[in-house]
N, C-alpha and C positions, 0 to 999 in steps of 0.2 A: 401884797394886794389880795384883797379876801375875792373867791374864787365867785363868779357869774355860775347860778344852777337855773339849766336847762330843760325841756322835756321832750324827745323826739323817740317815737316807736314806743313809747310808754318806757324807756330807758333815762333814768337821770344818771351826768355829769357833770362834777363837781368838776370844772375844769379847769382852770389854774391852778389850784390843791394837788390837782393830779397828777397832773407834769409836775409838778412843785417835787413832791415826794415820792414820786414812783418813775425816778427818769430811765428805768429798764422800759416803760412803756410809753415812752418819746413818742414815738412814731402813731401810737393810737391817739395820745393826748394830740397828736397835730390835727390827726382826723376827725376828732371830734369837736374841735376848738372851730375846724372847718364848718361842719354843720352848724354849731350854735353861734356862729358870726352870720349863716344865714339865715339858721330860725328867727335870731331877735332884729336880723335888718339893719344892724347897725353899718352906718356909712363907715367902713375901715381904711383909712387912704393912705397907709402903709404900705407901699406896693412890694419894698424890697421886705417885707414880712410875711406879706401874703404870698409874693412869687416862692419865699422859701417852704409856704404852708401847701404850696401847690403840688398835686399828686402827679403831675411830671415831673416833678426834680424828683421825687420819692424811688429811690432803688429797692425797698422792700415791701413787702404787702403787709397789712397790716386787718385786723378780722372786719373794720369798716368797709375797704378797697374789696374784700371776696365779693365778685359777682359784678365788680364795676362796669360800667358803659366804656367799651374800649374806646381811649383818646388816642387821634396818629400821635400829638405831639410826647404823650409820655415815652421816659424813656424804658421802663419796663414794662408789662401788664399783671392783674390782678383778676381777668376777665375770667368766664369762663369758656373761651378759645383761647385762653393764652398756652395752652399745651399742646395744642393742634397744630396753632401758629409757630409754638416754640419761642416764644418771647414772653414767658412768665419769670416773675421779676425770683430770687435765687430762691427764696422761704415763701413760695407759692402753697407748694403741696402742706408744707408745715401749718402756716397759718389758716390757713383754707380747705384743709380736708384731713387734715391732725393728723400727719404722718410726723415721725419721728426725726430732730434735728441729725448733722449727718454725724456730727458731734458725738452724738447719742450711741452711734453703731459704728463709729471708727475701726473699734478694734476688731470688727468679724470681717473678715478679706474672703470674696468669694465674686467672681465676675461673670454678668450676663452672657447665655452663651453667643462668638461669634466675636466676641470682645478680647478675648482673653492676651491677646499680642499688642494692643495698645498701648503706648508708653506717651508719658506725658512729662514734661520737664517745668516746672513753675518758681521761677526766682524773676526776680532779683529782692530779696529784703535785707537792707541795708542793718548793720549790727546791732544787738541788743544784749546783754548780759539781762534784763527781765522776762521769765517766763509767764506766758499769759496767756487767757484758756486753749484758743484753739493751737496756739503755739506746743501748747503741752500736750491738749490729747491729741495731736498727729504725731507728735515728737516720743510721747510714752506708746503708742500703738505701735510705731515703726521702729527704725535706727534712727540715733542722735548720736552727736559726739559732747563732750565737753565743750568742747572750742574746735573749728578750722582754722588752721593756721594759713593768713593771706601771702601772697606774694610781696616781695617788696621793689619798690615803694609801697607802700600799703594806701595804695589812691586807687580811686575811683574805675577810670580808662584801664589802666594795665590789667589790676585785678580781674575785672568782667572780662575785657580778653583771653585774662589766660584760664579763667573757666571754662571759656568755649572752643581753647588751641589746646591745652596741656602745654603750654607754653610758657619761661618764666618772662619779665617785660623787658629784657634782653633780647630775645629771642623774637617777639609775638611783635614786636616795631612800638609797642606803646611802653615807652619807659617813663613817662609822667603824662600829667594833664593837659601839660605843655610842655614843650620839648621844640628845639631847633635840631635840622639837618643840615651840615654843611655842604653834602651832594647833591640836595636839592634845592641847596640856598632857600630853604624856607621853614617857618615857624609854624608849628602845629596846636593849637589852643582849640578848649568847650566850644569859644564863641566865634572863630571865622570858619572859613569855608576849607579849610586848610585839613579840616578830620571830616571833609565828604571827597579827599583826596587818595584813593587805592594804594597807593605807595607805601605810605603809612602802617597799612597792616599786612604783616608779614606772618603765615604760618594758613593753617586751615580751618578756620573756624565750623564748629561740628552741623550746622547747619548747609555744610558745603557737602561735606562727608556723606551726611545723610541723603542729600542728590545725587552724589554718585553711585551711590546704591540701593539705588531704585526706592527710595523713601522721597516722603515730603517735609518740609518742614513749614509752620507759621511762627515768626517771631513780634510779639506785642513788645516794639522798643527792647533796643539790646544794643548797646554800642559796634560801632562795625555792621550793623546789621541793615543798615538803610545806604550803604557803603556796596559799591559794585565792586568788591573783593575778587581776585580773578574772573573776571570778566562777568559776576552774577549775583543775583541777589537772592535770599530764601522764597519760596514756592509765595510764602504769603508774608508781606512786613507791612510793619505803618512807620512811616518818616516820626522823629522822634520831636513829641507837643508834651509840655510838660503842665498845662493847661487842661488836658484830657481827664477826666475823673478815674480814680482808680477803677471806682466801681462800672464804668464802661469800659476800661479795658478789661474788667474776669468775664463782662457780661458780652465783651466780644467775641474771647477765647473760647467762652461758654458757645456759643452760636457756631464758630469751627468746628467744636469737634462732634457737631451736628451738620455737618455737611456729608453730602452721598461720597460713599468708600472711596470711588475715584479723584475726590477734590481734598480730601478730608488731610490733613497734615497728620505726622507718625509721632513728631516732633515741636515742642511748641517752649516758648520761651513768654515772660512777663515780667515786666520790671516795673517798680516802687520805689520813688524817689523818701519814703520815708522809712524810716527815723534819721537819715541819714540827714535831710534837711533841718528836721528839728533840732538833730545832736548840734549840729553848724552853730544855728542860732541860738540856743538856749543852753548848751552844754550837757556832755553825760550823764549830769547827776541834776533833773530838773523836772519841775512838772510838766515844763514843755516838751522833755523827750518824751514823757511818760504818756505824755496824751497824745504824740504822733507813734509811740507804741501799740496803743490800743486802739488809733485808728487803720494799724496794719491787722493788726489779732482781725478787725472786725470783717475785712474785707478779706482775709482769709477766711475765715468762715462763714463768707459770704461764699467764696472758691469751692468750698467743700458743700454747703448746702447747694449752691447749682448743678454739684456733680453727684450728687445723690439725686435729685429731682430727674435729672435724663439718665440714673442710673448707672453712672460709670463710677461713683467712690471707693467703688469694692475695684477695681481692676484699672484704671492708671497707676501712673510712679510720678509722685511728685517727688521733687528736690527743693527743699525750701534752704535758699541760701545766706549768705553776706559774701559782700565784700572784702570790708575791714573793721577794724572796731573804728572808736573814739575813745578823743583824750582830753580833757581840759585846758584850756591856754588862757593867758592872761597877759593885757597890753602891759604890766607890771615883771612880764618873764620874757628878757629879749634879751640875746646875743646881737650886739652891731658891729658889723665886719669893720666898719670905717674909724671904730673907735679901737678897734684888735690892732688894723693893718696901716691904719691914716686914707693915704686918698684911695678912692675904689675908684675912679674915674676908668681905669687901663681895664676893667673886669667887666662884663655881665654876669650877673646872680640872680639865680633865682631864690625867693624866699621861702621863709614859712616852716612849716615842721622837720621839713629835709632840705638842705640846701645844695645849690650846684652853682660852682663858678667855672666861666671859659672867659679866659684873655681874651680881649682884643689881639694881641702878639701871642702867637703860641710858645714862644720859646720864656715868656715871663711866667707860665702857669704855676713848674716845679718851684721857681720863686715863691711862689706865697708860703709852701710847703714849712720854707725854712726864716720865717716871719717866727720869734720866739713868743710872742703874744696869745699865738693860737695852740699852743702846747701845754698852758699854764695848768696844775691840776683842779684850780676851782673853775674852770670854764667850762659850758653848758654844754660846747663843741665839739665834736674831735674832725678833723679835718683830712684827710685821705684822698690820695691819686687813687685813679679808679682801679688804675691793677692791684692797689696794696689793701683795698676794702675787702674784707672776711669773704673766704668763700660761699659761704650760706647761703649770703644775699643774691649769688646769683646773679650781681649786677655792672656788667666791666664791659662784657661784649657786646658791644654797640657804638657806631661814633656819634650816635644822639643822647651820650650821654657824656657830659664833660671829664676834663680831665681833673677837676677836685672836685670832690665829693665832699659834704658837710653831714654829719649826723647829729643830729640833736637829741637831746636827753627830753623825755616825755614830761609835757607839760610846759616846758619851754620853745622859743620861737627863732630863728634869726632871718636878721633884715641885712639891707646894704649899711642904709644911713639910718641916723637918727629918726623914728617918724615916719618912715617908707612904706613898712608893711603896717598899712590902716586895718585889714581882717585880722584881730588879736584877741578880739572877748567872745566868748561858748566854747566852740568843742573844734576840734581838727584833727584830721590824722595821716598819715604818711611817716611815722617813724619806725624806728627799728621793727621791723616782724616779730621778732624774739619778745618784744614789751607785750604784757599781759592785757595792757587796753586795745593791742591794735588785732588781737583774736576775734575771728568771726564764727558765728554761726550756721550750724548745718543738722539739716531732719531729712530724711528720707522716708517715704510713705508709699504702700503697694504692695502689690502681690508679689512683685520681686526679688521686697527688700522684707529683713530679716524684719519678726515682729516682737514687738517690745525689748529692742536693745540696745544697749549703750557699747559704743564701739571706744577707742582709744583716738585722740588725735590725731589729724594726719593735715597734709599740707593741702589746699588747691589745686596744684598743678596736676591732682591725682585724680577731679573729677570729668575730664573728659575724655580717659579711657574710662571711666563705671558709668558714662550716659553712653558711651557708645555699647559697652555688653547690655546695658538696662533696652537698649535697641536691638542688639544682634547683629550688630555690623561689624568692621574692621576697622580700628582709628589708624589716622595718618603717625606719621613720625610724631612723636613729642618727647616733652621734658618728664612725661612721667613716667611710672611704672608698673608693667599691664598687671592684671594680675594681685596688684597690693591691697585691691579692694576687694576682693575676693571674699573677705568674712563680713560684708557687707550684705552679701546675697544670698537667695535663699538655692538657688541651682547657679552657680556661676555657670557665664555661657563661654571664659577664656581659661585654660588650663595651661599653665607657664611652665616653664621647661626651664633646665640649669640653659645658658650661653656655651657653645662649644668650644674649646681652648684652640687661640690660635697659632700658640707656638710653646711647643711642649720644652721639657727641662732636656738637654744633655748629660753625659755624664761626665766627671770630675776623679778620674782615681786616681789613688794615689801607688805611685809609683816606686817611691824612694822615700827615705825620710830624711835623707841632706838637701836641703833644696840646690837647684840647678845653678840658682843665685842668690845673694845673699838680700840684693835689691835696696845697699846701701844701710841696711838696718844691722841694729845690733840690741845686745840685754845682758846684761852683767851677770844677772841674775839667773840666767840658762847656759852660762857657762856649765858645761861636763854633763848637762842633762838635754840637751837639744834634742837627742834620739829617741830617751823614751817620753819627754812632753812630745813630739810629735807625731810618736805610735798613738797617741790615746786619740788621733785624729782620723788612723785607721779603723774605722766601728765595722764591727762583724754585722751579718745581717740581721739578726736576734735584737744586737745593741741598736741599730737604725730603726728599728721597727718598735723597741721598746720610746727613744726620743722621740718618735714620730705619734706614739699614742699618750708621750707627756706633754709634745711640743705642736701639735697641729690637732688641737682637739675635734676641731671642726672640717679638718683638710686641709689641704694645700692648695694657697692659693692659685685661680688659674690666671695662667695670662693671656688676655685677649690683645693684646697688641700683636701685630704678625710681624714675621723675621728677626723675634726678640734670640740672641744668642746668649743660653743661660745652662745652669748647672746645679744641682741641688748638695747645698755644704751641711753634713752631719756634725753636729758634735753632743756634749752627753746634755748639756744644757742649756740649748740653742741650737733652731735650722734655722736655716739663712736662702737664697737663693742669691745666688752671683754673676752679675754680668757682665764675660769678657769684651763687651763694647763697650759700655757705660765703664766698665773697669770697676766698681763697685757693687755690693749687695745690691739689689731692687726691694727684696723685703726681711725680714728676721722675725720670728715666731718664737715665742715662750711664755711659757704657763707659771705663774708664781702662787703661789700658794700664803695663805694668811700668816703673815709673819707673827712671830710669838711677844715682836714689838716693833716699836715705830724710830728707833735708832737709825740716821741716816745709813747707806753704805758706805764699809770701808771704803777709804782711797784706794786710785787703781796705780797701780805699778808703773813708776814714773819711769822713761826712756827706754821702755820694753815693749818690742816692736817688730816682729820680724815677715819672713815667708812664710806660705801658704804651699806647702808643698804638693799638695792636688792639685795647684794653679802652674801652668807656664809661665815664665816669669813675661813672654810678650804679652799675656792676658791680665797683667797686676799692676796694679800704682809702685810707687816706688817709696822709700820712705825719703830718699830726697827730693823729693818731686816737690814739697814744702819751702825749700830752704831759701827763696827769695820771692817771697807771696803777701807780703806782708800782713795782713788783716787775717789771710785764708788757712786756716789748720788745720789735719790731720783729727776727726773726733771720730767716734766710735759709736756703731748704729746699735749693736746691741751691749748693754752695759755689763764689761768685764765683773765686777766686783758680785755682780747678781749671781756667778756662778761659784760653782764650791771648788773648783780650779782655773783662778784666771786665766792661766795661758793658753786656756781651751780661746779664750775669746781676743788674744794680743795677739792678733792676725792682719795684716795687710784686707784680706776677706770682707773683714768688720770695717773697715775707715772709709769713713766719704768725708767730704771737705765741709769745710764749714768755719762760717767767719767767727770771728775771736770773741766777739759779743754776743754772736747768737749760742755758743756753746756754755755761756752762762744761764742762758734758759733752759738748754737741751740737760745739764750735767744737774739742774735742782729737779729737773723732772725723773732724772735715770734715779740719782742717790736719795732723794723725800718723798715726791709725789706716787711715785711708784710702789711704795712702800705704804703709804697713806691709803694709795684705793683698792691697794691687795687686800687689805685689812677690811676695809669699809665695805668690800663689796666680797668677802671670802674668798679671795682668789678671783685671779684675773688671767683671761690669756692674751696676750698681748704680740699686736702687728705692728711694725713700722717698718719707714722706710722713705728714701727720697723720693720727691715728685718736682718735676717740669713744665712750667706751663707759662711759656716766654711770652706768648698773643694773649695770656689772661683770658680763656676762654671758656675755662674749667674744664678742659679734655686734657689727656696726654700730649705731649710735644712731637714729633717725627723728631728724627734726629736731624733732620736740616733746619729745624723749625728750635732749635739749641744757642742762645746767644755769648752765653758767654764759658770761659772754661777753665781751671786754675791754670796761670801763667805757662809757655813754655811747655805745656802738656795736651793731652785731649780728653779730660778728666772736666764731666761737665759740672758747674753747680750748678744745684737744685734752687728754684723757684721758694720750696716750702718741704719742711717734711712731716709727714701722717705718721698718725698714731690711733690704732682699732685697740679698744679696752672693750672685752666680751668677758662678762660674769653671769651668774644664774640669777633671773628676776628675785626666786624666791631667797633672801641673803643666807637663811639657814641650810641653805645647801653650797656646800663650797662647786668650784665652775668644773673640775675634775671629773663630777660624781652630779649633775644637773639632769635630772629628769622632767623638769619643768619648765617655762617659755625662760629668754634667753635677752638681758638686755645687754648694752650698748652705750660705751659714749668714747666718741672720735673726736679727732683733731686736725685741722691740714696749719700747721702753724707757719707764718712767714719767714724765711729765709735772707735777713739782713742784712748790714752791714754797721745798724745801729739799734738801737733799743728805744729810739724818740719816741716811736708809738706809747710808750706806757709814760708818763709825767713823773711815775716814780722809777726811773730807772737808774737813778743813783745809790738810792739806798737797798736793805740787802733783798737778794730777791725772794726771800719769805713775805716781803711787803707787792708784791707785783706781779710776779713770773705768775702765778697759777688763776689770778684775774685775769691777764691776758690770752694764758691759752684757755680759758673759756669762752673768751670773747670770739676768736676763730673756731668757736664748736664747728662742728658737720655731721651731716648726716652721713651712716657707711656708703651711702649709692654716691655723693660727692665724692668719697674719695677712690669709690670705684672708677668715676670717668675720669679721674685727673690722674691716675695709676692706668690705667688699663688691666685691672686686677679683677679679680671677681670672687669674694672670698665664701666662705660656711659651704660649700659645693660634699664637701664631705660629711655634711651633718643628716643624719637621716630624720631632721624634721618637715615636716611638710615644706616645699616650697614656698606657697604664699604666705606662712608662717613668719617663712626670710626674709619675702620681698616687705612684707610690714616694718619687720623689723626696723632691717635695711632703708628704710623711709623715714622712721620714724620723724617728724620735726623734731627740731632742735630746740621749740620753744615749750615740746612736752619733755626735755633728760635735762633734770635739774642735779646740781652739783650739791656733793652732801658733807657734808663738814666732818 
């Protein structure tokens, strides 16, 4: 349509040409289209054109609006009282008196005096892998990371929880979207009244925190937050309207933090239902996300030019967050339980990226388990009781979350029936944490935060200890770890400390070198030499001190568990720690060094087995303690063949129990894999050792809290056993000799009695064993609470250096071939 030319102020516009080709200048072409539908008088009876042309819907000023006749009904002004009144629309100053966008001076941080203690908190922006302008210069000005790694489920309700608890959705009461309680006989969903129910949320949401010490907070919409959570709500909320314009909620928040110091919030929260909506509907990879992206970009820097116009851009702290990511789904990708299992009638399920079944009969659940259908290797599922799900995910302790658990493979969906789950085309997400689409986004911006850096990954659960130091307050208990954010800031206000040991090591001497008993064992092989293989277990102080600076690079672990009765076991190629309750090592330490190849290890010396002659024999297993256990064997924690004298390691000392198929995982790990990342990564120093954890709650067990034990004896087994691989980032330096930062990759692997987890565990385990223990990665702080151990205390690197480490997600320590 060829453009209507006008003439108003002795000014021509070409006005549809205009907007035609210069859509950066939308907003003038509207105000000028305005004038020239009055100049020429044309009857317009478009109303829903005109109400959109009208300068009350208009959130920005534009150089026509400078000077306007203030309307009540607008919802911003262009006037000029609108800076008096403080209801100038966010690009007042910009448009209308040419100051510079805030865009422009991002990167110079310098705060009006009087201001300089003001923290400001500003999420919710739901995921994007697109960087887009103001995305970028807050994100290049400030701290950014690659990716934050979400919680899992990786939905919506948990996630924003555990931002504002440091809570995982175990822990914080919201483990999905929807969820049933069987305590309080009732169902929790978006849409009933069931989530304005207190119950529900469990933990302290940072908005409570910050009431208690003596701050305020305003939250603009935030799950939980219009929720009378111990008995109270934030200083200032709005009940959550998803009908609300974005741009009236910055231009509300904008208007708070213009309130007199006494009313003013310390504290302030905003959420954006986009891209998150768009991703839903149109999918990750589409123009419709891409234009509910740059309807975020736009209203962030709408965020930023209002906080330059009153002044504060240089000195808040914003956090610009996600959620979770997105993934693509397709009604074409479905797993159907009813066509795996036959009838689902006896079950409720829930659908969709992540699935949950609960019996109607509780005693049918472990039944599904052993349904062969659902084990098959080409199937999209893997199906898991919640105590057997990976520790990572952090998701077992709760009874609002059922007793099987489904995980689905990204990009696929599972339903009951055929036809069931109708939501199956765009985008979704709630699948594994660890998958690269379900990564979220994070910027930090302020005088706080460090300027122009890119940090490394880290998990969620870690930002609401760094909004409480970005405050100066004290957070409540959580799931994260104070202090791990600490090269985030530019003065951190938390300075962390090692944990004090709650129960030191005994001593173990050795007394004799005939043991007192022989404990049922015997060795063919040590006939006529028993005496002096067993001196070489006598280590001088020289030789302990020399093992201890091959064998505990970083120190010795400490143990925070109290009333632990333990003893520290020397030998030249391995320490160990052992304890005469558990009757077992707790852990074993040793440094191996790049091997000159990749040759499995010798075999270890078949029915060679004896005493530990620093042990009383009431404080040792026996070696017949085996001999009617049937599945339950005798293996060996640290691997004999690794030393350059077995019999140092054919000790009662070394043996914990362990079932007869899971030592086919444990024996390809001792003899290949070991070998494999000593290589790959220069030396390695390596921790393991049993863990306990019968409630599945990822802490240590008490010893009453111990279910089961090999037969006939009080020799507990272990739940799962850890493994801590510490090498030097940089690979050209072997881990011996690392004067540089220091990486990590852990294991808590499950403790069986079958290998069904993996589809290939029939054939050999070069085909399986080392996808599985990937699959149970962990973070070291995981296998800190499920140990009671607390390890690197002897390393003289910085603390917060460790606690990063220590944290690292598991969706940033990829496995390297």
């Amino acid at each position: 349509m060829k453009g209507y030319q006008a003439e108003w102020s002795n000014r021509p516009c070409v006005v549809f040409e205009k907007c035609r080709f210069k859509v950066l200048c939308f907003q003038e072409c509207i105000a000028d289209l305005q004038m020239f539908l009055s100049s020429v008088k044309i009857n317009y009876n478009l109303h829903l054109t005109l109400n959109l042309f009208s300068s009350a819907q208009q959130w920005e000023c534009t150089r026509l609006r400078c000077g306007e006749k203030r309307l009540n009904q607008s919802k911003c002004h262009c006037s000029d009282d609108c800076l008096s009144a403080g209801d100038c629309c966010t690009n007042y100053k910009h448009v209308c008196h040419g100051e510079t966008l805030a865009c422009q001076c991002l990167c110079q941080l310098t705060c009006p005096h009087g201001l300089n203690d003001l923290s400001t908190h500003n999420s919710h922006l739901p995921t994007s892998h697109f960087i887009l302008l103001s995305f970028m210069l807050t994100g290049a000005c400030g701290t950014s990371a690659p990716y934050m790694q979400a919680a899992f489920p990786s939905k919506t309700f948990p996630n924003h929880y555990t931002i504002v608890t440091g809570l995982y959705p175990e822990s914080n009461g919201l483990v999905d979207n929807s969820m049933y309680d069987p305590v309080l006989d009732a169902s929790f969903s978006l849409s009933n009244s069931e989530k304005e129910n207190p119950a529900w949320y469990l933990g302290q949401p940072i908005w409570h925190t910050v009431k208690y010490q003596g701050l305020k907070s305003g939250t603009f919409f935030w799950p939980g937050s219009e929720v009378k959570i111990n008995g109270s709500y934030p200083d200032i909320y709005r009940p959550y309207n998803g009908k609300v314009p974005f741009e009236e909620r910055v231009f509300t928040v904008l208007k708070w933090l213009q309130l007199p110091d006494d009313e003013r919030p310390d504290f302030y929260t905003l959420y954006l239902e986009e891209p998150d909506k768009s991703g839903h509907s149109y999918g990750p990879v589409s123009g419709g996300l891409i234009a509910g992206l740059q309807g975020v970009d736009r209203i962030v820097r709408q965020l930023m030019n209002g906080l330059k116009q009153i002044g504060l851009h240089r000195c808040v702290n914003i956090l610009i967050v996600a959620d979770h990511g997105m993934e693509e789904m397709s009604c074409n990708r479905k797993e159907v339980l009813q066509e795996l299992v036959g009838d689902t009638s006896s079950y409720f399920v829930t659908e969709g990226p992540f699935g949950r079944i609960r019996a109607r009969n509780k005693d049918t659940a472990s039944e599904l388990m052993h349904k062969d259908n659902l084990l098959l290797c080409y199937q999209k599922i893997r199906p898991y009781l919640k105590a057997h799900l990976p520790k990572r995910l952090h998701f077992a302790n709760s009874r609002r979350i059922e007793d099987v658990n489904v995980l689905v493979e990204p990009k696929w969906l599972f339903e009951r029936n055929p036809g069931s789950l109708t939501f199956c085309s765009g985008g979704n997400h709630g699948y594994d944490n660890d998958a690269e689409s379900m990564q979220a986004m994070f910027v930090g911006y302020g005088p706080k935060f460090l300027h122009q850096t890119e940090i490394e990954p880290f998990g969620n659960v870690e930002l609401y200890n760094l909004m409480c130091d970005v405050l100066e307050i004290s957070p409540t208990d959580n799931n994260g770890t104070h202090g791990s954010m600490n090269h985030v800031l530019r003065k951190p206000h938390h300075i962390p400390t090692h944990p004090a040991e709650q129960s030191g090591p005994a001593e173990c001497p050795l007394e004799s070198l005939n043991p007192e008993d022989p404990l049922g064992c015997s060795c063919i092989d040590l006939v006529g030499i028993i005496l002096p293989t067993n001196s070489r277990l006598n280590l001088t102080a020289e030789e302990e001190s020399a093992a201890e600076k091959k064998h505990l690079l970083f120190g010795r672990p400490r143990m925070l568990q109290p009333d632990q009765k333990y003893c520290i076991l020397h030998q030249e190629g391995f320490i160990s720690a052992y304890s005469s309750s558990a009757l077992m090592p707790l852990w074993s330490s040793f440094t191996m060094d790049r091997p000159s190849n990749l040759d499995p290890l010798p075999p270890v010396l078949a029915d060679c087995l004896r005493a530990d002659v620093r042990l009383p024999a009431s404080q040792s297993q026996r070696c017949d303690d085996y001999s009617r256990t049937g599945n339950l064997i005798q293996a060996f924690l640290y691997p004999p063949s690794t030393s350059n004298n077995q019999f140092d390691a054919l000790l009662l000392s070394n043996v914990v129990p362990m079932y007869s198929e899971f030592k086919k995982i444990w024996d390809y790990f001792h003899n290949t894999l070991l070998q494999k990342y000593a290589s790959i990564y220069n030396g390695i120093n390596v921790v393991m050792g049993p863990v306990f954890d019968y409630n599945y709650d990822g802490q240590y067990d008490t010893p009453a809290q111990i279910q089961q034990f090999v037969p006939g004896t009080n020799i507990s087994i272990p739940t799962h056993y850890f493994v801590v691989l510490t090498s030097c980032r940089d690979s050209n330096q072997p881990v011996s000799a690392c004067v540089g930062e220091l990486q990590t990759v852990s294991f808590l692997l499950p403790h069986r009695a079958d290998n069904s987890e993996s589809c290939k565990s029939t054939e050999a385990e070069s085909q399986w064993v080392e996808d599985l223990m990937w699959f149970h990665q962990s973070r070291v702080r995981d296998v800190e609470w499920i140990t009671g151990l607390d390890f690197y205390q002897g390393s003289t690197r910085p603390i917060p250096e460790l606690l990063r480490m220590k944290t690292r997600p598991t969706a940033a320590i990829h496995r390297s071939q």
